[in-house]
Backbone as CSV, one residue per row, in Angstrom:
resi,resn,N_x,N_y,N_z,CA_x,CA_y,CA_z,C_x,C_y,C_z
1,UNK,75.722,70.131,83.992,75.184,70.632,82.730,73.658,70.579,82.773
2,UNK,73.108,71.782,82.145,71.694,71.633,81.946,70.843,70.484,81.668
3,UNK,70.198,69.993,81.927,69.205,68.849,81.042,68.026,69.204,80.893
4,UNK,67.229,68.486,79.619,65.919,68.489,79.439,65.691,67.396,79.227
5,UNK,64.486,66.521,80.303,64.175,65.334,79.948,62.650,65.173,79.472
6,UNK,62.572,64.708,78.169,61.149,64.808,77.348,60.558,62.996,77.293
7,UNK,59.738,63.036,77.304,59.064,61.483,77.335,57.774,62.060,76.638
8,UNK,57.701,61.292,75.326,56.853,61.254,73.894,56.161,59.468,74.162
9,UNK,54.706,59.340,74.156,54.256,58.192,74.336,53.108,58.479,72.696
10,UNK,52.627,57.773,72.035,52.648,57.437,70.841,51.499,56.231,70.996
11,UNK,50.298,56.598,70.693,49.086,55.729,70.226,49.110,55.039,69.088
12,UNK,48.660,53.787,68.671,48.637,53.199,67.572,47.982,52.508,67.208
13,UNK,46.997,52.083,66.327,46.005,51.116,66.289,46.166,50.157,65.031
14,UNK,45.857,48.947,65.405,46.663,48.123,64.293,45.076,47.589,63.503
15,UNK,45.274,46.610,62.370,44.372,46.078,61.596,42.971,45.700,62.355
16,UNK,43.118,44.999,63.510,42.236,44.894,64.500,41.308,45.612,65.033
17,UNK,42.052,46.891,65.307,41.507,48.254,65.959,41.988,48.198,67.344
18,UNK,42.558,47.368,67.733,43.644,47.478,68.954,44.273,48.687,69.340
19,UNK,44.430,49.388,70.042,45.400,50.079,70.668,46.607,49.786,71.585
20,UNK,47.354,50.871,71.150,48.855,50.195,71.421,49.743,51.329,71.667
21,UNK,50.161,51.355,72.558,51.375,52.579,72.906,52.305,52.322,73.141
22,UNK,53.034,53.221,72.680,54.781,53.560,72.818,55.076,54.936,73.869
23,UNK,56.137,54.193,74.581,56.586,55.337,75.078,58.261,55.679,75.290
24,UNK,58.844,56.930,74.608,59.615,57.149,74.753,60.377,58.309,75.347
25,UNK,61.438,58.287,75.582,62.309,59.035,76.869,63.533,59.465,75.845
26,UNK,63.612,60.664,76.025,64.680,61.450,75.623,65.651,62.052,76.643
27,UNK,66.786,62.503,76.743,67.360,63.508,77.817,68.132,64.282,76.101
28,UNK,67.475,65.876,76.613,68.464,66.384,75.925,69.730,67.419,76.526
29,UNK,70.777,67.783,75.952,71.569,68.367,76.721,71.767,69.587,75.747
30,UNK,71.225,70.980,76.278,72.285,72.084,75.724,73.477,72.757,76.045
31,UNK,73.795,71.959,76.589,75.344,72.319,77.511,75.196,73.536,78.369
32,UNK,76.498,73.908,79.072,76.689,74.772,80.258,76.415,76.323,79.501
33,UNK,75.538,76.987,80.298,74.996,78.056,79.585,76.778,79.100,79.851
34,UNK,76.689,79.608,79.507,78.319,80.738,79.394,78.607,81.652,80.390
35,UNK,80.044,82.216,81.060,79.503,83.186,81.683,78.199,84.585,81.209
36,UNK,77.983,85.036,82.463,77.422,86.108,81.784,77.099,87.239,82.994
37,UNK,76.639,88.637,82.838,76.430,89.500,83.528,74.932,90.325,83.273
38,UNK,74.302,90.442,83.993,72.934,90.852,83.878,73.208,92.298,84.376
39,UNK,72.635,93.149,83.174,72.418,95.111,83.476,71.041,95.003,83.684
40,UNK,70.568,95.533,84.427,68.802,95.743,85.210,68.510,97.045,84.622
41,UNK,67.528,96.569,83.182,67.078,97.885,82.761,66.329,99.088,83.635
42,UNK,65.982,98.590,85.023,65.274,99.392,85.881,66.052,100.578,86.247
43,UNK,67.231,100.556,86.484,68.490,101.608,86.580,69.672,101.834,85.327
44,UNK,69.089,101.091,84.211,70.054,101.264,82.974,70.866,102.582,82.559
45,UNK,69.517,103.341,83.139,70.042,104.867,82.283,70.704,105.721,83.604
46,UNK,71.176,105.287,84.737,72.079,105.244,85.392,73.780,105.404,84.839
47,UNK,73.759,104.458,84.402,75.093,104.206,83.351,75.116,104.961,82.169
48,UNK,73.733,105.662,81.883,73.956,106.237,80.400,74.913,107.455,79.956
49,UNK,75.135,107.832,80.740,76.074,108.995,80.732,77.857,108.751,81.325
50,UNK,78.037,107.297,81.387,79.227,106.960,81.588,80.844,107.292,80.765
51,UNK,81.471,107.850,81.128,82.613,108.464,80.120,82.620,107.180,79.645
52,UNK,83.299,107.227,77.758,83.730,105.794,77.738,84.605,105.136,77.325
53,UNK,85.991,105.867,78.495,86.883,105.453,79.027,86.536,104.616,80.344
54,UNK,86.038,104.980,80.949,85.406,104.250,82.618,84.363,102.991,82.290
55,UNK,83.503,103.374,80.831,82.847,102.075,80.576,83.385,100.910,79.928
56,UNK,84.466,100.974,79.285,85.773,99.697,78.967,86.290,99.619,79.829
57,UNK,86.636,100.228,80.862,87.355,99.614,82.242,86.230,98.952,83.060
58,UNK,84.997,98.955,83.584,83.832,98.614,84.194,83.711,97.485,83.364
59,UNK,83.301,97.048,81.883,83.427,95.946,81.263,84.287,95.323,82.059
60,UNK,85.405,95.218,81.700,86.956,94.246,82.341,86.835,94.156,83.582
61,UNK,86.295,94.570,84.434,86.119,94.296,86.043,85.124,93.368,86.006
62,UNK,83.853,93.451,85.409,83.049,92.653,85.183,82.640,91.426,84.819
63,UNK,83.913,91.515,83.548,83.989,90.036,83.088,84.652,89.208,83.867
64,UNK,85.549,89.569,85.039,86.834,89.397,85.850,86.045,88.948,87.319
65,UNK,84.966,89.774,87.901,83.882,89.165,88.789,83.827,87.854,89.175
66,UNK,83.930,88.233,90.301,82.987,86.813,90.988,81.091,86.758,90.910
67,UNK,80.787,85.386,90.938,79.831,85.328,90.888,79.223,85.832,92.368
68,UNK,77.512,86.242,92.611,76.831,86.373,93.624,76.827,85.468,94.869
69,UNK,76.822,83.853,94.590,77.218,82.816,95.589,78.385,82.641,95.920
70,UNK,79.257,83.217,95.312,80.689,83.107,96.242,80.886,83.576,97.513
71,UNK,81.802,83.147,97.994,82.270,83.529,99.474,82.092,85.280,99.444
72,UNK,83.116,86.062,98.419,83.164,87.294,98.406,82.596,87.892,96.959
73,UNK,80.826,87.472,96.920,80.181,87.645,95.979,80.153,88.941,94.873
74,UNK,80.291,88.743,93.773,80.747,90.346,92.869,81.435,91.326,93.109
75,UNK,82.721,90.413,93.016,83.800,91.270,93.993,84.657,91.098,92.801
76,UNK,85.848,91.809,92.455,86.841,91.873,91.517,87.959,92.306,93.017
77,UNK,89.159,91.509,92.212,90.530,91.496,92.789,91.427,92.244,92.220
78,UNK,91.855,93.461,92.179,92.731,94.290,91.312,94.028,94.219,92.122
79,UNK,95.172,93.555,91.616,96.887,93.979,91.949,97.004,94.923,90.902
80,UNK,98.796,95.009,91.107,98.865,95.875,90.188,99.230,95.288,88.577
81,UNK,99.004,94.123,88.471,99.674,93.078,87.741,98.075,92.892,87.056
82,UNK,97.233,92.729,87.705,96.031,92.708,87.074,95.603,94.309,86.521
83,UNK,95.686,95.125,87.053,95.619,96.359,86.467,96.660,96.878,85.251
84,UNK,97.875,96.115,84.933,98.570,95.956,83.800,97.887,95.395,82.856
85,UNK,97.531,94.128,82.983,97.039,93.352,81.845,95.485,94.143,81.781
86,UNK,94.625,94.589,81.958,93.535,95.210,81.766,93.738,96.377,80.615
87,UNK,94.839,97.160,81.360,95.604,98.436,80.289,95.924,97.979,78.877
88,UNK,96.531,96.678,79.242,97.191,96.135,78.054,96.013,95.735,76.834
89,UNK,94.765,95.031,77.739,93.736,94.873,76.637,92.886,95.754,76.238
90,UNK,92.933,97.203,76.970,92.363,98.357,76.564,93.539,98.797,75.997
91,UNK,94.454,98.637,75.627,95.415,99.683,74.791,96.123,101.077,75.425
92,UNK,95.389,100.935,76.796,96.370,102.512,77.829,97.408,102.228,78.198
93,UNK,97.748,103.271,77.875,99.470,103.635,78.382,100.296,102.928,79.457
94,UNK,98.985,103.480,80.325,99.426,102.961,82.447,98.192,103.126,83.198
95,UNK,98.454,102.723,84.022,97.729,101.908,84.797,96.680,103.388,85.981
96,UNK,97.274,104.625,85.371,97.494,105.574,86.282,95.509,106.060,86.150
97,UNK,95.184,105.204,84.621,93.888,105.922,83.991,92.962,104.750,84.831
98,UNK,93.320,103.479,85.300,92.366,102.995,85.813,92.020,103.191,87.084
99,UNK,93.450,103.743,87.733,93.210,104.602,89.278,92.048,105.218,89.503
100,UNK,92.277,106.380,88.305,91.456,106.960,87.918,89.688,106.927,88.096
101,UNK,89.759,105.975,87.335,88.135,105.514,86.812,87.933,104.450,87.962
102,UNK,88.926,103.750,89.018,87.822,103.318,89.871,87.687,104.593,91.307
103,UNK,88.249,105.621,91.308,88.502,106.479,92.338,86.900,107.148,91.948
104,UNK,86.308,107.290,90.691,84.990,107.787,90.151,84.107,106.777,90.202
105,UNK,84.693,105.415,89.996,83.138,104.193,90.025,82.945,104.026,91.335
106,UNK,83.639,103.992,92.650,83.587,104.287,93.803,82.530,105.607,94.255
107,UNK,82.968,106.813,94.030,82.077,108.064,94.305,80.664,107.710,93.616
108,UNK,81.004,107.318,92.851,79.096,107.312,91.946,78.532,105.589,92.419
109,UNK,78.786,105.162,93.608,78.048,104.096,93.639,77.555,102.884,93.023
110,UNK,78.828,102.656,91.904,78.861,101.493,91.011,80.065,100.398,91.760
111,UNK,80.674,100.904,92.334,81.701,100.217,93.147,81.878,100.233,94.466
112,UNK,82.142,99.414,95.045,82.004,99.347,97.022,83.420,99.134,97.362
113,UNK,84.104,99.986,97.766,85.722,99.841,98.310,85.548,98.549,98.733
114,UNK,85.809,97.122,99.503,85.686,96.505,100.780,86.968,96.409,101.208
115,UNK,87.870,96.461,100.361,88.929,95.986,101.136,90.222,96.457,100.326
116,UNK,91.545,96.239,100.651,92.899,96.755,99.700,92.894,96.594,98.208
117,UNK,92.393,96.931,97.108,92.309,96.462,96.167,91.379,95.300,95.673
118,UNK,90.229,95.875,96.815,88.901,94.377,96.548,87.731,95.793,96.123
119,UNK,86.959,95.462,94.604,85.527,96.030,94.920,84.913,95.561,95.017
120,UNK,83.421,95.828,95.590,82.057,95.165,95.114,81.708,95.790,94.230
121,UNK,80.545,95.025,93.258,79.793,95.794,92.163,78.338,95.940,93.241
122,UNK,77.656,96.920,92.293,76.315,97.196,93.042,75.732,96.570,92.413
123,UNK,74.328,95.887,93.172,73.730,94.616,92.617,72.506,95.433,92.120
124,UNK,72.436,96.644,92.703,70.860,97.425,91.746,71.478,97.724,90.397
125,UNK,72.463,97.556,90.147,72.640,97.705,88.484,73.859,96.365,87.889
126,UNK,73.683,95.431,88.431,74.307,94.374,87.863,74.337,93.298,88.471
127,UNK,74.137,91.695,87.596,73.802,90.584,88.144,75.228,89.650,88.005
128,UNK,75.412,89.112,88.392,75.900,88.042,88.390,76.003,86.499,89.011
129,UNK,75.133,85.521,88.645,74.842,84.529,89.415,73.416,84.217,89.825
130,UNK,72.849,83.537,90.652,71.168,83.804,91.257,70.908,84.623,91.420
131,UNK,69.582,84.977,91.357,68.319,85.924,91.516,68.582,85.587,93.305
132,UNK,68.637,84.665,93.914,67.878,84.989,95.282,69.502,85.438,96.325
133,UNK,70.706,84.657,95.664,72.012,85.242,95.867,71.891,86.893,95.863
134,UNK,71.917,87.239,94.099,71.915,88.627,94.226,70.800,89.648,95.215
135,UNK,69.481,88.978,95.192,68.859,90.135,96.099,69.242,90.159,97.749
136,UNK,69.981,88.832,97.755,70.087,88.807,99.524,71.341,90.143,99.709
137,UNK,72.372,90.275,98.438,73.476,91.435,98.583,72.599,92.810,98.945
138,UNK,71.451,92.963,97.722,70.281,93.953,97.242,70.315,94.530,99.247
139,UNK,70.131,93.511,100.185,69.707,93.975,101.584,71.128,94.748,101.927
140,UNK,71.607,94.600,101.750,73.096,95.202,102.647,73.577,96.665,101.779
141,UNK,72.400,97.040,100.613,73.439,98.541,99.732,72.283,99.805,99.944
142,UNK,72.422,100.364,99.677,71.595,101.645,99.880,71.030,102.162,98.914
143,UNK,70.013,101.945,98.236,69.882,101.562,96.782,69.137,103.689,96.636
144,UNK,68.524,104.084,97.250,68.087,105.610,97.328,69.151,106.723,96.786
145,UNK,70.417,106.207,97.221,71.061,106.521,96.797,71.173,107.133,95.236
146,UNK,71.250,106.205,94.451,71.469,106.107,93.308,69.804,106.546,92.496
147,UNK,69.066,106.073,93.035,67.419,105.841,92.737,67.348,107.016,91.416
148,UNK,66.717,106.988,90.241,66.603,108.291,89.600,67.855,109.113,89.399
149,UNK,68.765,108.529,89.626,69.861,109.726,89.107,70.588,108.994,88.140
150,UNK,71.697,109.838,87.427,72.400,109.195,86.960,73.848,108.895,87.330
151,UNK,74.866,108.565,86.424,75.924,108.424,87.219,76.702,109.727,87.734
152,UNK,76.702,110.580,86.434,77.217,111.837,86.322,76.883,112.858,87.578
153,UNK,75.302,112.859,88.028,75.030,114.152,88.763,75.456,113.073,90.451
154,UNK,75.011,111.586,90.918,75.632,110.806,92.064,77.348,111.932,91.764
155,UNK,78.035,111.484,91.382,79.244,111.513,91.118,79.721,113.194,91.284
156,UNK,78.913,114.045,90.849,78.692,115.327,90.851,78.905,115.562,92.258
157,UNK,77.447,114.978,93.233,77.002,115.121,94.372,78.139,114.718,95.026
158,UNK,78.661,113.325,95.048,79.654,113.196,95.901,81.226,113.856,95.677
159,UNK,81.304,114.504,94.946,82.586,115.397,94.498,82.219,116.860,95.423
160,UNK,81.406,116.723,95.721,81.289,118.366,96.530,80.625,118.431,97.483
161,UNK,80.531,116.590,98.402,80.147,116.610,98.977,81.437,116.158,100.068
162,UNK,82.506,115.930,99.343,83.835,116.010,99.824,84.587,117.252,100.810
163,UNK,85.318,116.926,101.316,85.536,118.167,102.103,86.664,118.440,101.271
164,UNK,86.998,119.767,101.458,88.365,120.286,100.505,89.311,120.532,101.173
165,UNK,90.675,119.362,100.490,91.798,119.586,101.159,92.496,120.884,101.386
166,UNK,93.087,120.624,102.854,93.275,121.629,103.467,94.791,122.363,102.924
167,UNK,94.709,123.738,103.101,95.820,123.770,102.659,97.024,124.076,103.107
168,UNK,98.490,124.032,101.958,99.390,123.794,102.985,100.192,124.870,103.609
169,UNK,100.784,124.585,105.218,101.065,125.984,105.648,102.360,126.190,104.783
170,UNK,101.679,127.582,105.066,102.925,128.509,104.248,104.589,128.257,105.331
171,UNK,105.284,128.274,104.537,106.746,128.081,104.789,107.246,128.916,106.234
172,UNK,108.338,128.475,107.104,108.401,129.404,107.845,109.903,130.161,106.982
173,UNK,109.656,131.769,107.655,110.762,132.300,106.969,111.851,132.397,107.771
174,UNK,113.493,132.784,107.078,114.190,131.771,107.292,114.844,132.649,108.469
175,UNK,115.648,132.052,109.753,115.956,133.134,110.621,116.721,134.146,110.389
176,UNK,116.300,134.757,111.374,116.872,136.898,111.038,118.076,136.596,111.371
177,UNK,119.278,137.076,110.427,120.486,136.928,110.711,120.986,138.278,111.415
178,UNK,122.511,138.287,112.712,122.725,139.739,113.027,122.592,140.869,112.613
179,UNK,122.778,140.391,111.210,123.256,141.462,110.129,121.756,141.891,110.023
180,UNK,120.879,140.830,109.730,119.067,141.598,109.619,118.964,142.564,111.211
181,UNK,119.196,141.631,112.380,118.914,142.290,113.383,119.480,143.505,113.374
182,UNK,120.871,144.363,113.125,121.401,145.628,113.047,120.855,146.201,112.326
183,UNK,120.438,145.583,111.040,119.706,146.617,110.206,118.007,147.148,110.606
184,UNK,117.364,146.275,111.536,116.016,146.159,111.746,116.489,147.100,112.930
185,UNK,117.366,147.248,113.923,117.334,148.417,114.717,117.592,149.370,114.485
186,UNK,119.010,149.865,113.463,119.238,150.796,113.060,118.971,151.368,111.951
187,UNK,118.593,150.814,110.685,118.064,151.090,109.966,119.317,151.099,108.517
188,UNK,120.484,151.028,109.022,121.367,151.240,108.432,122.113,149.240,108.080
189,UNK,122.928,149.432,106.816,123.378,148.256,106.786,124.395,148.094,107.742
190,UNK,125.084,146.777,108.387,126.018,146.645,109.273,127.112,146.901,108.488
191,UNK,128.321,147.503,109.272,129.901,147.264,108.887,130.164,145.485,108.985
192,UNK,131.111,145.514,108.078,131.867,143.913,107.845,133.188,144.169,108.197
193,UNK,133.586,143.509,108.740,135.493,143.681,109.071,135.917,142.693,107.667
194,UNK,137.054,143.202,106.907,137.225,143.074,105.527,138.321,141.999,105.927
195,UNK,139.005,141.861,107.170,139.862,140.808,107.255,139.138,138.938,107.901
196,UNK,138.206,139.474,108.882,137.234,138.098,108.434,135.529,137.825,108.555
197,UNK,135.394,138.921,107.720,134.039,139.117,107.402,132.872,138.925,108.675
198,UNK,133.421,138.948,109.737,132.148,139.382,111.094,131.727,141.446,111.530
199,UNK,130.875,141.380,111.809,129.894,141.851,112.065,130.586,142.969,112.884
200,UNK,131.299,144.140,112.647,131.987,145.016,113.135,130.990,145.111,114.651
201,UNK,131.504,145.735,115.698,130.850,146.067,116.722,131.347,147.772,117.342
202,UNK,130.100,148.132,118.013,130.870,149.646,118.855,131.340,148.880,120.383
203,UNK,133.175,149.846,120.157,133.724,149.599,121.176,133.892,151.247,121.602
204,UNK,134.598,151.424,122.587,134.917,152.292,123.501,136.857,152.856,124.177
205,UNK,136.732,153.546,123.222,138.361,153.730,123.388,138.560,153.779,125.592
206,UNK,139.272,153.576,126.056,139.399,153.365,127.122,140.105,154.813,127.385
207,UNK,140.673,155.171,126.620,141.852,156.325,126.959,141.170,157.647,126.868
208,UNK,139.532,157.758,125.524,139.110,159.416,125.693,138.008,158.927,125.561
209,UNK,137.421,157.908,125.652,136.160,157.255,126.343,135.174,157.494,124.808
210,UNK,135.956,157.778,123.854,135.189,157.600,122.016,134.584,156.394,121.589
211,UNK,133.632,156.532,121.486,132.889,155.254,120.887,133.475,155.142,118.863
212,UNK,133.563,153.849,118.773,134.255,153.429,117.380,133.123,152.125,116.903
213,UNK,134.095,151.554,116.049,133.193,150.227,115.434,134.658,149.356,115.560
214,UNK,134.874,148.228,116.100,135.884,147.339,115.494,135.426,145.921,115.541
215,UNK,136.589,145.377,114.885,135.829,143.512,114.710,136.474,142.882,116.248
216,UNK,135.081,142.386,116.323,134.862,141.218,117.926,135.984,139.968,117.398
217,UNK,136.985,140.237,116.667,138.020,138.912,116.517,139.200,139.876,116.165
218,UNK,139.238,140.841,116.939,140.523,142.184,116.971,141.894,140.911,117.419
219,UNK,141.701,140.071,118.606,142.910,139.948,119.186,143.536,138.789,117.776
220,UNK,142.204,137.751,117.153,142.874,136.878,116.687,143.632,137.823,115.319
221,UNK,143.361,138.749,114.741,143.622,139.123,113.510,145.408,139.790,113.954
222,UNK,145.666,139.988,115.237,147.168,140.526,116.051,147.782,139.304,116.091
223,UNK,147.508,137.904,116.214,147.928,136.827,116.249,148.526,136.473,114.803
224,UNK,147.416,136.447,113.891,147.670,136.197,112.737,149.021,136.957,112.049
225,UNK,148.712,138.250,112.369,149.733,139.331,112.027,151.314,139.214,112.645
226,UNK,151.121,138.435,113.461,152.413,138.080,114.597,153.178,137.003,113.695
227,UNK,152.458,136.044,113.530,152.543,135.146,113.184,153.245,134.928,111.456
């Protein structure tokens, strides 16, 4: 806990004209200052144009932060269990709107992917913890980036600075059946044999050498008939 230690010493002169001092010692305590998060008016108006749907979700990541001296300094941990209860204290539906808004605090340089559901915050627009913690992060981000813009036109820039998904191949079409192939040579639709629906063919009478059409399953349909 904080302390302030004050020491008050106190002159006094009695009937005599003696001098005489007191000295006293205080400790005062204003207790543990609270969490808290520092916005750097130097890039404030960065954020000024923040939808504000994305700026109640950015709150809740924030308050949720690690401090700058931690191991994995201004970092938020999102499951999907933590992304429930966030919804729940913003009042959304599902969880589908915070996808959302960090898939955009990511592109505009307020958020640092690092890892499966780990962000960083950017330390040119937010504190948390020491001054000499946070500027040592300050070395490792790309601060030009962002410099003079706001979130909207960053966010702009990196939306079209995206490559555009590719698109998908068209279907193959489905194979040419005999019946397409007879018609694609001859032009005409094929005969059907009405007893089991194959693909009539030209045969060749053997006896006056006449070309005909009959079904390529002639012998089984004599079987059947036998039978």
């Amino acid at each position: 806990m904080p302390k302030i230690k004050q020491s008050i010493e106190t002159e006094v002169v009695d009937a005599q004209g003696n001098i005489t001092s007191k000295r006293a010692n205080r400790v005062l305590n204003w207790g543990a200052e609270p969490p808290f998060v520092k916005v750097y008016l130097q890039d404030v108006l960065y954020l000024s144009d923040l939808p504000k749907g994305h700026e109640n979700i950015l709150f809740e990541l924030l308050r949720r932060g690690t401090y700058a001296g931690d191991q994995y300094g201004m970092t938020v941990t999102l499951s999907s269990g933590s992304k429930q209860l966030i919804a729940k204290d913003l009042k959304i539906s599902n969880i589908r709107s915070i996808n959302n808004a960090l898939t955009d605090l990511v592109k505009a340089k307020i958020l640092t992917r690092v890892a499966t559901g780990v962000y960083q915050f950017n330390p040119y627009l937010f504190g948390k913890g020491d001054w000499q913690d946070i500027a040592r992060m300050r070395l490792e981000i790309d601060y030009d980036e962002i410099k003079g813009r706001t979130y909207q036109t960053v966010l702009s820039y990196k939306g079209a600075a995206d490559p555009e998904p590719e698109p998908e191949p068209a279907p193959e079409p489905p194979a040419a059946t005999v019946e397409d192939k007879i018609e694609q040579l001859t032009g005409q639709q094929p005969m059907i044999c009405k007893d089991c629906g194959a693909v009539m063919v030209e045969k060749v009478n053997r006896s006056t050498g006449e070309k005909f059409l009959g079904c390529p399953n002639w012998k089984n349909h004599e079987k059947t008939k036998t039978a």
